[in-house]
PDB file of N, CA, C, O and CB in Angstrom:
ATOM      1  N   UNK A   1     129.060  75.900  24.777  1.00  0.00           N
ATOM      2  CA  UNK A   1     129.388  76.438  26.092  1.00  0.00           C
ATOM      3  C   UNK A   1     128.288  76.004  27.059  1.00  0.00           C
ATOM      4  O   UNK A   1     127.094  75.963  26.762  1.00  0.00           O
ATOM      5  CB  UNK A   1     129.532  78.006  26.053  1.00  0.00           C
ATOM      6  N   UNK A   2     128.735  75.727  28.080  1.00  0.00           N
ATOM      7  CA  UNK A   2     127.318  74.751  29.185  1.00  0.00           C
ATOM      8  C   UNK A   2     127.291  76.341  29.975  1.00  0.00           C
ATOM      9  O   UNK A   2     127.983  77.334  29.750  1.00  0.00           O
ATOM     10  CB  UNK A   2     128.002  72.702  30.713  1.00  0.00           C
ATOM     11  N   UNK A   3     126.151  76.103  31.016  1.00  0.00           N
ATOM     12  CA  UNK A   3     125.480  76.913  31.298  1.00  0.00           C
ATOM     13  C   UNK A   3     126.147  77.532  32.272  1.00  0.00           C
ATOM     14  O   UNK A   3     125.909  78.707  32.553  1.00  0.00           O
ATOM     15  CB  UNK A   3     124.380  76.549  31.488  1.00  0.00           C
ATOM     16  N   UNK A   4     126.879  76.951  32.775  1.00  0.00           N
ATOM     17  CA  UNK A   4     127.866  77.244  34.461  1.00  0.00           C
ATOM     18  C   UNK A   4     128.827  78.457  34.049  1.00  0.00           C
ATOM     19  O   UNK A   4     128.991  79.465  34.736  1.00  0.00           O
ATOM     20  CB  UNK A   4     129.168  75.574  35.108  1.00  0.00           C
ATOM     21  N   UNK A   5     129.538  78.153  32.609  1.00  0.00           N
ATOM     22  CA  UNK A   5     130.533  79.186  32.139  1.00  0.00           C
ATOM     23  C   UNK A   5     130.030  80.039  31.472  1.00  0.00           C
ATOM     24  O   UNK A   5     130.811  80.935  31.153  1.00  0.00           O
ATOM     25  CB  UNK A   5     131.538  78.788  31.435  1.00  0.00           C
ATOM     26  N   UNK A   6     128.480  80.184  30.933  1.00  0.00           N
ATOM     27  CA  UNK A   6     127.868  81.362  30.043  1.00  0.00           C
ATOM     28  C   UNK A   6     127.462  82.257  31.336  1.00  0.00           C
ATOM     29  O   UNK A   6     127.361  83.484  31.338  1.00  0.00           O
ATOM     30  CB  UNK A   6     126.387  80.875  28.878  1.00  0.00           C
ATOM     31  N   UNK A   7     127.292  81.561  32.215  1.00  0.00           N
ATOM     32  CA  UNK A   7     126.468  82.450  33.655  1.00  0.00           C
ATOM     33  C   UNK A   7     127.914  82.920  34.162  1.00  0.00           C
ATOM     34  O   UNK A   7     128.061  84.111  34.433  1.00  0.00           O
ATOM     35  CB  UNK A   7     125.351  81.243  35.173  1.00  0.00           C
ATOM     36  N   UNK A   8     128.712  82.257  34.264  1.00  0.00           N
ATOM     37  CA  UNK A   8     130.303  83.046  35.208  1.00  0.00           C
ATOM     38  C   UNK A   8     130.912  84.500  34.115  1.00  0.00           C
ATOM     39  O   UNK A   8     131.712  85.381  34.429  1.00  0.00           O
ATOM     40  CB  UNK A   8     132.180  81.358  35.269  1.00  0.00           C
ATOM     41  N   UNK A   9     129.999  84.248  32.470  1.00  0.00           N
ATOM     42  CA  UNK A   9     130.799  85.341  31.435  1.00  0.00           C
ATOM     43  C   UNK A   9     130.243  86.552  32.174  1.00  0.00           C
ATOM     44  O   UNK A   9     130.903  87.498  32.606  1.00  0.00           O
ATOM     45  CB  UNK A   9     130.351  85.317  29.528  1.00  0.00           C
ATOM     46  N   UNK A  10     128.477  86.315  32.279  1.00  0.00           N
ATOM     47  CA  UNK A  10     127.634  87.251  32.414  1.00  0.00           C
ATOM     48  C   UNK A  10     128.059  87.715  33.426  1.00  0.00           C
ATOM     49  O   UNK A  10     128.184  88.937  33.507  1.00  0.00           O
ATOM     50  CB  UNK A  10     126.409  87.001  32.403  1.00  0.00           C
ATOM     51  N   UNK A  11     128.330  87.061  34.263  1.00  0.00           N
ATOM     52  CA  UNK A  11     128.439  87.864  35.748  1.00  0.00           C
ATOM     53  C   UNK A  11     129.445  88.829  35.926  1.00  0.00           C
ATOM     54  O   UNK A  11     129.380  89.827  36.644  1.00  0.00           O
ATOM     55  CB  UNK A  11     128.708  86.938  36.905  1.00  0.00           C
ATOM     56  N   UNK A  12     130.813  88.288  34.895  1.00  0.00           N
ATOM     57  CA  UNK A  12     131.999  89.051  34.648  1.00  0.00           C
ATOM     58  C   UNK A  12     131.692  90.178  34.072  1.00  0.00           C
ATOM     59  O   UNK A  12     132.467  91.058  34.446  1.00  0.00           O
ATOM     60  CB  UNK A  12     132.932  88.433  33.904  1.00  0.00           C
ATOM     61  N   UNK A  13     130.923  90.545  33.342  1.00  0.00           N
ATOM     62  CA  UNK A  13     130.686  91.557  32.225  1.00  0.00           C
ATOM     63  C   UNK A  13     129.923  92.547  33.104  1.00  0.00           C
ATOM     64  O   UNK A  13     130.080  93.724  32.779  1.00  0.00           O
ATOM     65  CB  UNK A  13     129.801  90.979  30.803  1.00  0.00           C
ATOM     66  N   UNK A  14     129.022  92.277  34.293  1.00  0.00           N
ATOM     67  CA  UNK A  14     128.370  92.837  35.299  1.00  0.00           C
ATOM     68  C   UNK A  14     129.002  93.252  36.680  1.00  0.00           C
ATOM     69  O   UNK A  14     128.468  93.898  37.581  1.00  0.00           O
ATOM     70  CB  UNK A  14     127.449  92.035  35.488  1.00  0.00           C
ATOM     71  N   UNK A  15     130.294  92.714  36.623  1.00  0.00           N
ATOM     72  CA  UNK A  15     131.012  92.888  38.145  1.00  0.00           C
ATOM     73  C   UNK A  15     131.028  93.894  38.651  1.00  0.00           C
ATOM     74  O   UNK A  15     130.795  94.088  39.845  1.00  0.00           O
ATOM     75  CB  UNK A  15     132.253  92.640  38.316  1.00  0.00           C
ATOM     76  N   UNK A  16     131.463  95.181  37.366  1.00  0.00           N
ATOM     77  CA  UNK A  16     131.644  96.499  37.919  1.00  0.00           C
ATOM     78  C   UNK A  16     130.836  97.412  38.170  1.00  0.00           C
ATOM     79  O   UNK A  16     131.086  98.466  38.757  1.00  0.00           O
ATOM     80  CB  UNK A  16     132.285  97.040  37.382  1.00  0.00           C
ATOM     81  N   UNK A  17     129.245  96.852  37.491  1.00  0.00           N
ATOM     82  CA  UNK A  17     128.301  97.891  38.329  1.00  0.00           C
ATOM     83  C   UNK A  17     127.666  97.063  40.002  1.00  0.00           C
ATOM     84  O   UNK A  17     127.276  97.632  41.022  1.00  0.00           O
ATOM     85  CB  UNK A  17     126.691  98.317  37.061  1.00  0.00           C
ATOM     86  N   UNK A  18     127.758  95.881  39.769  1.00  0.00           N
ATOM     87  CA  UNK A  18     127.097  94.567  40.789  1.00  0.00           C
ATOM     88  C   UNK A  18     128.554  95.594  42.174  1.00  0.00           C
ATOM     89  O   UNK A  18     128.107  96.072  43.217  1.00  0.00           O
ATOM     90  CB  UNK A  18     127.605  91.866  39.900  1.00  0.00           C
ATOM     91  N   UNK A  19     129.463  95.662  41.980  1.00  0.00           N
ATOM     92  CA  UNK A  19     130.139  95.576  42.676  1.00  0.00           C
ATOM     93  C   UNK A  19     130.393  97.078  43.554  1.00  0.00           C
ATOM     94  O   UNK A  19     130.942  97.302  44.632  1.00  0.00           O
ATOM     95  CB  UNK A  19     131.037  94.958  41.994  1.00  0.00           C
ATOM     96  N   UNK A  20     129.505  98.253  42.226  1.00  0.00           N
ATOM     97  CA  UNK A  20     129.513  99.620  42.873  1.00  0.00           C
ATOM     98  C   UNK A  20     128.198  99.879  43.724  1.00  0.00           C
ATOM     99  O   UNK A  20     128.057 100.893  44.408  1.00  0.00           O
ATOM    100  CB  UNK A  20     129.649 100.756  41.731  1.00  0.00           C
ATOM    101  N   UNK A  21     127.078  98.695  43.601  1.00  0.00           N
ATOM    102  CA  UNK A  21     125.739  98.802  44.461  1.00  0.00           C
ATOM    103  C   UNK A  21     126.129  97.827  45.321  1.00  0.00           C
ATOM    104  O   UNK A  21     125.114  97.557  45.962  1.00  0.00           O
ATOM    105  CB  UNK A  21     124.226  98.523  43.749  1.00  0.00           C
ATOM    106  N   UNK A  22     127.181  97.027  45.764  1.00  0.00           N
ATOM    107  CA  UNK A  22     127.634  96.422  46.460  1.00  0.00           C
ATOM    108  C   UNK A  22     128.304  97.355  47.723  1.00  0.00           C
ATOM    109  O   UNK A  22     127.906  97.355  48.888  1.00  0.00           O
ATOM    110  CB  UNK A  22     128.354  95.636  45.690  1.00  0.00           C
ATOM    111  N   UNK A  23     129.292  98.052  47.231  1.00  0.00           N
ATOM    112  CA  UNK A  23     129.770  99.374  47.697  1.00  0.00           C
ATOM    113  C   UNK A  23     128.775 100.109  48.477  1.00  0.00           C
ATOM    114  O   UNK A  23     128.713 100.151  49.706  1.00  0.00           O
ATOM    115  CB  UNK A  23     130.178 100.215  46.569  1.00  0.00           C
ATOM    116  N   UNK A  24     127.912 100.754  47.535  1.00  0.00           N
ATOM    117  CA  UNK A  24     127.018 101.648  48.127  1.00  0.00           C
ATOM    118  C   UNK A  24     126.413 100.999  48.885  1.00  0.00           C
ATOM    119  O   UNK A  24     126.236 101.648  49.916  1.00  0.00           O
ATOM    120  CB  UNK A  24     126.220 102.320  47.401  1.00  0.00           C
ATOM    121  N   UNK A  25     125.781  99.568  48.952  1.00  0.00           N
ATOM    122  CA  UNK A  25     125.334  99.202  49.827  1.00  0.00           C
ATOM    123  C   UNK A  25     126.160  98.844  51.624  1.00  0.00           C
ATOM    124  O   UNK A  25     125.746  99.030  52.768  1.00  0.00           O
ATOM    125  CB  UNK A  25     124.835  98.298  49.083  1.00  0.00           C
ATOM    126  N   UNK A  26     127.243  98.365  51.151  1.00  0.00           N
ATOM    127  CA  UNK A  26     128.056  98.159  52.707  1.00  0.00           C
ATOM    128  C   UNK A  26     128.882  99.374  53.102  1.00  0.00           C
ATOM    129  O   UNK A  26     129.067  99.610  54.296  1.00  0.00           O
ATOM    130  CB  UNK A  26     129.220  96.822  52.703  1.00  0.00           C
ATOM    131  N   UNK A  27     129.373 100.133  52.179  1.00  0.00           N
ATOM    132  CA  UNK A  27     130.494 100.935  52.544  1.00  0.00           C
ATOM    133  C   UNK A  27     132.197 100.160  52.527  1.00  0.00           C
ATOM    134  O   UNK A  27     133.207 100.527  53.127  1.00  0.00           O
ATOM    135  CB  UNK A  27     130.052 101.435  54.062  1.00  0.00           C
ATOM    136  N   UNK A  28     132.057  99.355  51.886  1.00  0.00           N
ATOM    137  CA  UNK A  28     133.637  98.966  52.210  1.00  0.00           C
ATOM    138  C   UNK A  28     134.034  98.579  51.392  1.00  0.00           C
ATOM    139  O   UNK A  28     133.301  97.630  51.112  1.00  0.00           O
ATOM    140  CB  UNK A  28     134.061  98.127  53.102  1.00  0.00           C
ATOM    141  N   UNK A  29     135.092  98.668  50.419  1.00  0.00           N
ATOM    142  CA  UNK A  29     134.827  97.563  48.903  1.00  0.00           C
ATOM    143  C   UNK A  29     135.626  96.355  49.017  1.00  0.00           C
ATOM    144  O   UNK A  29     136.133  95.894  47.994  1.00  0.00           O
ATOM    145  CB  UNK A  29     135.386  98.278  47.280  1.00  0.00           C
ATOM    146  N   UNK A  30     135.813  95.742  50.226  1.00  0.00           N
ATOM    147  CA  UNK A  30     136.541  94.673  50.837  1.00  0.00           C
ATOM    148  C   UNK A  30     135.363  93.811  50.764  1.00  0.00           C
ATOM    149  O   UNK A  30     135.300  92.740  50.159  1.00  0.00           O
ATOM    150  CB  UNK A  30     137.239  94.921  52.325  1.00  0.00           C
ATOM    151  N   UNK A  31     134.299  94.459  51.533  1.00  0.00           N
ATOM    152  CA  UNK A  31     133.019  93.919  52.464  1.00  0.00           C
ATOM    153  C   UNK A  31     132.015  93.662  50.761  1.00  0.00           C
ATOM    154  O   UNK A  31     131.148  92.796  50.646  1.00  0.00           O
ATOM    155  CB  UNK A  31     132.159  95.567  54.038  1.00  0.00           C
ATOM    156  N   UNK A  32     132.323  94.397  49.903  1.00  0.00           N
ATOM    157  CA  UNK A  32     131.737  94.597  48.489  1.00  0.00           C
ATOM    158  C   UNK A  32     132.411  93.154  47.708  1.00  0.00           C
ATOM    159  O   UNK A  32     131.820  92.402  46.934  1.00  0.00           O
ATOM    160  CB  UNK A  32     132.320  96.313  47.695  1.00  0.00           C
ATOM    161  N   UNK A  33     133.374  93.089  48.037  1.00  0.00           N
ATOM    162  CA  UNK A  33     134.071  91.840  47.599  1.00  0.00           C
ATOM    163  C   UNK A  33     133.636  90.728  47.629  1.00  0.00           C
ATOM    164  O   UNK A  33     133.369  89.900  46.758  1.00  0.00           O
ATOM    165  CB  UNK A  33     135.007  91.633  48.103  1.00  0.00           C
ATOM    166  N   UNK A  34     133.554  90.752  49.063  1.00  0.00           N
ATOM    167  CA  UNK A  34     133.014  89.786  49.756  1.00  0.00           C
ATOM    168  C   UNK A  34     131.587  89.109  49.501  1.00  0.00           C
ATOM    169  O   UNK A  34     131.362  87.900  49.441  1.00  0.00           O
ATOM    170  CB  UNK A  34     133.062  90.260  50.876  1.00  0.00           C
ATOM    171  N   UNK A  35     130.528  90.328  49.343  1.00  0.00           N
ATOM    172  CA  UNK A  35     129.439  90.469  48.927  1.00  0.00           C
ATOM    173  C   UNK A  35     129.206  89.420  47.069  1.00  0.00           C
ATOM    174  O   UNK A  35     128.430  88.479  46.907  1.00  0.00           O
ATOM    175  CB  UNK A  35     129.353  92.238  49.011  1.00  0.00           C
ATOM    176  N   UNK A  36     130.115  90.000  46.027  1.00  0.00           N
ATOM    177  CA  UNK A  36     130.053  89.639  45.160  1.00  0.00           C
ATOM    178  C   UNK A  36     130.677  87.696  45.178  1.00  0.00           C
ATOM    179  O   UNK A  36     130.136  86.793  44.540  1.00  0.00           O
ATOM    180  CB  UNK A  36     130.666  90.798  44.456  1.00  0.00           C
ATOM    181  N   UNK A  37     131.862  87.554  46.064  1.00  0.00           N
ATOM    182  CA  UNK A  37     131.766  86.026  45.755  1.00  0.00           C
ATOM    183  C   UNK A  37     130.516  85.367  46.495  1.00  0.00           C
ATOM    184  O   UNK A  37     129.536  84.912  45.904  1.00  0.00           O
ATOM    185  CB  UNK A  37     133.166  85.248  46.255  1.00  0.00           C
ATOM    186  N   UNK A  38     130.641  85.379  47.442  1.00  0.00           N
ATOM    187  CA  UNK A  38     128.818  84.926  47.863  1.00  0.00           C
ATOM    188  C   UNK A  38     127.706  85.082  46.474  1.00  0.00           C
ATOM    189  O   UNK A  38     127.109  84.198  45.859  1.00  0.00           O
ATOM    190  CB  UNK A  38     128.055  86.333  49.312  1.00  0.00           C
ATOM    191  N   UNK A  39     127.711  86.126  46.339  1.00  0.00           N
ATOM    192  CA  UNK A  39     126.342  86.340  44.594  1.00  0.00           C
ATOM    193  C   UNK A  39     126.918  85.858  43.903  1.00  0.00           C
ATOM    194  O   UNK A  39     126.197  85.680  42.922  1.00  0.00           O
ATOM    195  CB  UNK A  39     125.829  87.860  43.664  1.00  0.00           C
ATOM    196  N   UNK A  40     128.305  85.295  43.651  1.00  0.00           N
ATOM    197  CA  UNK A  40     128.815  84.583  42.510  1.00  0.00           C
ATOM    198  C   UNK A  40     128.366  83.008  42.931  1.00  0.00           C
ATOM    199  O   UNK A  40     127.428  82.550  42.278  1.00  0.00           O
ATOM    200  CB  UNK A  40     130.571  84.857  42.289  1.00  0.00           C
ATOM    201  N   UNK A  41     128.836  82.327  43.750  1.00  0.00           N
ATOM    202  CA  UNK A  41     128.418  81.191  44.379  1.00  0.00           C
ATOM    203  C   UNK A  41     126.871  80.849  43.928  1.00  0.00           C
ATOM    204  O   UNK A  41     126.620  80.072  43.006  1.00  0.00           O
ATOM    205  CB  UNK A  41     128.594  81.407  45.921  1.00  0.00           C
ATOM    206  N   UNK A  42     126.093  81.380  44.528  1.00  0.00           N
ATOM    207  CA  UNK A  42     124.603  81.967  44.647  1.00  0.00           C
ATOM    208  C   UNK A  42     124.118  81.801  43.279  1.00  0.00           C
ATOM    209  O   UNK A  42     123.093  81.146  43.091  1.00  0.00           O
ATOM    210  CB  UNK A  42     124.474  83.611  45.144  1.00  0.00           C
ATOM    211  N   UNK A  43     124.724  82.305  42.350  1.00  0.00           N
ATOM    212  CA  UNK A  43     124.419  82.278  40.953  1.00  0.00           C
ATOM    213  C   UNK A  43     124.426  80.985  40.163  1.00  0.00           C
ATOM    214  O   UNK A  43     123.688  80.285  39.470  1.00  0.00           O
ATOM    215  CB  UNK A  43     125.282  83.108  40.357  1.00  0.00           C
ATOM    216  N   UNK A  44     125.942  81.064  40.754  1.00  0.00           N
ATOM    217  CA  UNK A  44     125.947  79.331  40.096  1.00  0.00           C
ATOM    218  C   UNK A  44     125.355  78.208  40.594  1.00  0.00           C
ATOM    219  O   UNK A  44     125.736  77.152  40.088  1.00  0.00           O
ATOM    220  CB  UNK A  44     127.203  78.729  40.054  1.00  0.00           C
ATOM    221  N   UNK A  45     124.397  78.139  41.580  1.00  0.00           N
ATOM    222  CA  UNK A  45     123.772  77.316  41.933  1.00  0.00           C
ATOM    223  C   UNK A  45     122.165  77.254  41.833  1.00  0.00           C
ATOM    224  O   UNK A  45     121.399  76.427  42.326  1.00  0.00           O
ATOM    225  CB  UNK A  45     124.224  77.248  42.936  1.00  0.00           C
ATOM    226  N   UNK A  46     121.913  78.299  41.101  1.00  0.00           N
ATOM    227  CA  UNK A  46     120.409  78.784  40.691  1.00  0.00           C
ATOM    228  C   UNK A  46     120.299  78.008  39.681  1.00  0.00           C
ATOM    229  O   UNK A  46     121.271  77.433  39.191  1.00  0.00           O
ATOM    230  CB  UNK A  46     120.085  80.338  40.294  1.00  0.00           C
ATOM    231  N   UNK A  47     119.055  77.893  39.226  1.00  0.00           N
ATOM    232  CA  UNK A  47     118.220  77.778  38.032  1.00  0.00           C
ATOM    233  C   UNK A  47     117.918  78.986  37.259  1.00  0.00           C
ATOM    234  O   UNK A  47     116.911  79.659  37.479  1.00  0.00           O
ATOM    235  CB  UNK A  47     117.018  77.226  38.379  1.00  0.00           C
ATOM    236  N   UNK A  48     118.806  79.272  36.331  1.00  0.00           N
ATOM    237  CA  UNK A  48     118.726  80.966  35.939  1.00  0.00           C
ATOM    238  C   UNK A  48     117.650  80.489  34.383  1.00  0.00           C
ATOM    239  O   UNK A  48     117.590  81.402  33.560  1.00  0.00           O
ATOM    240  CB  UNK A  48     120.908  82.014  35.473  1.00  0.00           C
ATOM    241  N   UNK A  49     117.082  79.540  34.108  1.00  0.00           N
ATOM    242  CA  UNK A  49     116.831  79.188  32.759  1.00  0.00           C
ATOM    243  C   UNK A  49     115.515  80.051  32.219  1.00  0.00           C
ATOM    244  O   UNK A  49     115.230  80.363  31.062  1.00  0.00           O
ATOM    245  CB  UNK A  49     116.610  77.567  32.682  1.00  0.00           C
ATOM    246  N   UNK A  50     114.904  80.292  33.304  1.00  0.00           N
ATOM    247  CA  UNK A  50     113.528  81.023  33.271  1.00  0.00           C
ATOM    248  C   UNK A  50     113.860  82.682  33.692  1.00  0.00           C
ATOM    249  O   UNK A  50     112.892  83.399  33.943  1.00  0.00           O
ATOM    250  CB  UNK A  50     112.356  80.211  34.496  1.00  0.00           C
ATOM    251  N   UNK A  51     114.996  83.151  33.746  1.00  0.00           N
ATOM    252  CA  UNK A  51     115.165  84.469  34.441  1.00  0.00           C
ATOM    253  C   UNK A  51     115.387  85.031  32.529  1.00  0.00           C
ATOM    254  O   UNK A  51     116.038  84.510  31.624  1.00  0.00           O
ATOM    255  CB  UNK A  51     116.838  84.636  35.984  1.00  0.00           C
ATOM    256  N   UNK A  52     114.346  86.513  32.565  1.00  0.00           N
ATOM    257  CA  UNK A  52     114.621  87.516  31.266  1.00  0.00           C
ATOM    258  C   UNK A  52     115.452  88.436  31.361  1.00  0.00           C
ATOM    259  O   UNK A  52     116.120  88.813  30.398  1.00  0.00           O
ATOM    260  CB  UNK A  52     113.576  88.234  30.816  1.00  0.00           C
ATOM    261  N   UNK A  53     115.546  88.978  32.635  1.00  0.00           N
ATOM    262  CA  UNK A  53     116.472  89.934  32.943  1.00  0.00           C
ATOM    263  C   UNK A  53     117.752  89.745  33.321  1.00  0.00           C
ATOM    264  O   UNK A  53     117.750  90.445  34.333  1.00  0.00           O
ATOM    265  CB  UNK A  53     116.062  90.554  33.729  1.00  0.00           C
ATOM    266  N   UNK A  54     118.738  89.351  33.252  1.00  0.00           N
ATOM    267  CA  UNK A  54     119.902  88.585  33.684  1.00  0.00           C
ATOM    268  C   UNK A  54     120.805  89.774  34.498  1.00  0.00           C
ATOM    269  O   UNK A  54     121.669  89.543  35.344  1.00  0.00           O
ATOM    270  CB  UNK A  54     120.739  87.831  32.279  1.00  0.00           C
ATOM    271  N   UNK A  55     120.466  90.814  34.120  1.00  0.00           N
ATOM    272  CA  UNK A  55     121.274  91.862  34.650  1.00  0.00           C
ATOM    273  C   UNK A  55     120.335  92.058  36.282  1.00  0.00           C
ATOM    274  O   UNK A  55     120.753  91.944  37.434  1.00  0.00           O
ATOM    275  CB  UNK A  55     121.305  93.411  33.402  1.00  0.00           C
ATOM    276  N   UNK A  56     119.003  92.374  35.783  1.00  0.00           N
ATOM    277  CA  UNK A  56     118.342  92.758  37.078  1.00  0.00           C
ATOM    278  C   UNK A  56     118.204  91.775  37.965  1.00  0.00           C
ATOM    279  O   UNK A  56     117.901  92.090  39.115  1.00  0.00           O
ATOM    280  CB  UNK A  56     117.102  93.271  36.926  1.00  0.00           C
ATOM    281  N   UNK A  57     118.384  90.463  37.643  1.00  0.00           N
ATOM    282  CA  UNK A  57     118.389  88.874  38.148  1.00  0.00           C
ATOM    283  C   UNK A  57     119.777  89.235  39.532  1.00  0.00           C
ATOM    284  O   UNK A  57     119.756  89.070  40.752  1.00  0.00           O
ATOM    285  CB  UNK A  57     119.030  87.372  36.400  1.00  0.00           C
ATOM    286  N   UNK A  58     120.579  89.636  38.825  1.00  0.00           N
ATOM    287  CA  UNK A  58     122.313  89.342  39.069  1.00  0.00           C
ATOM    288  C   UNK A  58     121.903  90.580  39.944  1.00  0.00           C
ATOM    289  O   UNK A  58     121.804  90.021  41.036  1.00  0.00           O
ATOM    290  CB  UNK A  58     123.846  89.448  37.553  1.00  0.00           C
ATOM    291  N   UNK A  59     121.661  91.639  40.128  1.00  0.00           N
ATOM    292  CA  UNK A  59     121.646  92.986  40.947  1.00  0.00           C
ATOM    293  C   UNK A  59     120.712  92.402  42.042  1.00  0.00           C
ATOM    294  O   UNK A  59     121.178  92.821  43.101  1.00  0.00           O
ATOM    295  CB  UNK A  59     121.005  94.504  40.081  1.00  0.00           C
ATOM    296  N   UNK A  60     119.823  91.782  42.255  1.00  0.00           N
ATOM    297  CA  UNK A  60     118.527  91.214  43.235  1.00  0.00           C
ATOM    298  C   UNK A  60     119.541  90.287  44.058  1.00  0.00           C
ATOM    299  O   UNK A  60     119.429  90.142  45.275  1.00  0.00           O
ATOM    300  CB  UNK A  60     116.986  90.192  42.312  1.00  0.00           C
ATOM    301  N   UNK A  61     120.392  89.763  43.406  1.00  0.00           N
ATOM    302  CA  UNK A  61     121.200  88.477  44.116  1.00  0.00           C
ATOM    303  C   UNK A  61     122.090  89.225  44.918  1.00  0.00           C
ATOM    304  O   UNK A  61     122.198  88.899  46.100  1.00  0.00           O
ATOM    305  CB  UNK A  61     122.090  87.352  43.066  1.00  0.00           C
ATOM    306  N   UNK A  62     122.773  90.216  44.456  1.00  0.00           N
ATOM    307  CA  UNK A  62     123.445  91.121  45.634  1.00  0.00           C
ATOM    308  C   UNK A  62     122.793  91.633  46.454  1.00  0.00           C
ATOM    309  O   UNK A  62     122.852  91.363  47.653  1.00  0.00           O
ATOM    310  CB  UNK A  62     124.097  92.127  45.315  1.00  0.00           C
ATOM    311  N   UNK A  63     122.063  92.460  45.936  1.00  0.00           N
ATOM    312  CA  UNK A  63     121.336  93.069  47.014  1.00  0.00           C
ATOM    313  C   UNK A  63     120.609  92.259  48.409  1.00  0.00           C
ATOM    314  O   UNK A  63     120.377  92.632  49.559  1.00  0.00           O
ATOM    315  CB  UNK A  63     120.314  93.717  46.271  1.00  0.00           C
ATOM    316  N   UNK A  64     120.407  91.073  47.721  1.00  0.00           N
ATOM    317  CA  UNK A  64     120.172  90.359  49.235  1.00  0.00           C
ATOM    318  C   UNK A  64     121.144  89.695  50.242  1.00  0.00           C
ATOM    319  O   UNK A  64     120.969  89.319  51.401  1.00  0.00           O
ATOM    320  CB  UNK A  64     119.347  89.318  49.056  1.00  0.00           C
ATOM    321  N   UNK A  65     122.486  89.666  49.230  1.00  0.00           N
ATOM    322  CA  UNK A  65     123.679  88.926  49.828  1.00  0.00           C
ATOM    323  C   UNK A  65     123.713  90.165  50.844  1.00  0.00           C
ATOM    324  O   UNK A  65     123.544  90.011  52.053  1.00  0.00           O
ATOM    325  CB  UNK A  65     125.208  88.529  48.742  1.00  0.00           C
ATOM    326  N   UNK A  66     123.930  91.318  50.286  1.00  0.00           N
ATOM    327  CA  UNK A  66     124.617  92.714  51.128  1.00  0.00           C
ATOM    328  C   UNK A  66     123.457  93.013  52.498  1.00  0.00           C
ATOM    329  O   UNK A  66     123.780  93.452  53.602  1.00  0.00           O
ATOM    330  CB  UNK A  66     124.667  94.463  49.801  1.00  0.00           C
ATOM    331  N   UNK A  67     121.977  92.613  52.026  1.00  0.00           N
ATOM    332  CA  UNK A  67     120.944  92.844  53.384  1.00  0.00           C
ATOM    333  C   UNK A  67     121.497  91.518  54.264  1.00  0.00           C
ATOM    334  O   UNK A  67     121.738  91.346  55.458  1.00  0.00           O
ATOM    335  CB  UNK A  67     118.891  92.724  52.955  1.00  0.00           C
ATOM    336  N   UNK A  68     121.549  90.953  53.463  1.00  0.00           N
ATOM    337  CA  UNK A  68     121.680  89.670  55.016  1.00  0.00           C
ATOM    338  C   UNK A  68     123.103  90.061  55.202  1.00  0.00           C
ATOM    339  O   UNK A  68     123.123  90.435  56.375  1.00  0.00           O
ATOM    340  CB  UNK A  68     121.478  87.456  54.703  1.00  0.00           C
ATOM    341  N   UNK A  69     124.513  90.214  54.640  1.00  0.00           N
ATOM    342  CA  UNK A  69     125.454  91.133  55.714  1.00  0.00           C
ATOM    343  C   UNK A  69     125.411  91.855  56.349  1.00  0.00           C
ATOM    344  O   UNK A  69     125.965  91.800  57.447  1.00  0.00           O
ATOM    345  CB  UNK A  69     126.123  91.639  55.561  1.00  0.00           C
ATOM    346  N   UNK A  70     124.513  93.168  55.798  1.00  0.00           N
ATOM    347  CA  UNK A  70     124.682  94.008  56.785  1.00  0.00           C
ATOM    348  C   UNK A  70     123.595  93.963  58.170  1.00  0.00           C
ATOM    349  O   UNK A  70     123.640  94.760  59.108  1.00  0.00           O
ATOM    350  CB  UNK A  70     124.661  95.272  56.069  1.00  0.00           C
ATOM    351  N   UNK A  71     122.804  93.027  58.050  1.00  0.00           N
ATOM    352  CA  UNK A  71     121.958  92.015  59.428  1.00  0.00           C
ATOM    353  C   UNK A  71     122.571  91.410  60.381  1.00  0.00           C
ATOM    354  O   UNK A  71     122.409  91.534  61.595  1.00  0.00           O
ATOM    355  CB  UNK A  71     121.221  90.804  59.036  1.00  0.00           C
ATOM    356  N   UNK A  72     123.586  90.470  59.560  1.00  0.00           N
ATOM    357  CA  UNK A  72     124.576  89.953  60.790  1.00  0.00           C
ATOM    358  C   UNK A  72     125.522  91.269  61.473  1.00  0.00           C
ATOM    359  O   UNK A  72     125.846  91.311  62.659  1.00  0.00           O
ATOM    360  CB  UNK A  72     125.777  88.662  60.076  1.00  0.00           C
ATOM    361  N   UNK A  73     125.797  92.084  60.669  1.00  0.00           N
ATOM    362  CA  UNK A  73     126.337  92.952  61.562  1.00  0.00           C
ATOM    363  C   UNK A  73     126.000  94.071  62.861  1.00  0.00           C
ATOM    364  O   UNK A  73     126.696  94.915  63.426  1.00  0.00           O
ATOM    365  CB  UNK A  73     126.751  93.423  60.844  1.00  0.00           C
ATOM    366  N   UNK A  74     124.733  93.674  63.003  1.00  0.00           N
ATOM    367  CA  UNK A  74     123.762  93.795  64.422  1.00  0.00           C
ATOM    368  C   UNK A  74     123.854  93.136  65.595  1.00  0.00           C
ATOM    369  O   UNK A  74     123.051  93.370  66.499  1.00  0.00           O
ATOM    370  CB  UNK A  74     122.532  93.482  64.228  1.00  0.00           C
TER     371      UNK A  74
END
């Protein structure tokens, strides 16, 4: 399995908490949606080879997708 589809499993297996601090973070679970394909994108274009935490890796990547949304919305 190459690295692109072991990182898209992980992320799957993580959607539903990535996607409830997504929530809590915007308020909308449209805008949460939204949030997660951006961190999905985002992911797959990293260098994840050196990351230990893959879960707390994947939660850091939202959380900044959702700050810089909810920035533009100023």
């Amino acid at each position: 399995m190459d690295e692109g589809a072991w990182l898209t499993e992980r992320f799957e297996e993580h959607r539903p908490r990535l996607r409830a601090v997504a929530y809590r973070m915007l308020g909308s679970l449209s805008d949460a949606d939204d949030a997660l394909q951006e961190a999905s994108l985002r992911a797959g274009r990293a260098d994840t080879s050196g990351v230990h935490n893959l879960a707390g890796w994947l939660t850091t990547v939202v959380a900044r997708v959702c700050l810089n949304m909810l920035r533009a919305r100023q």
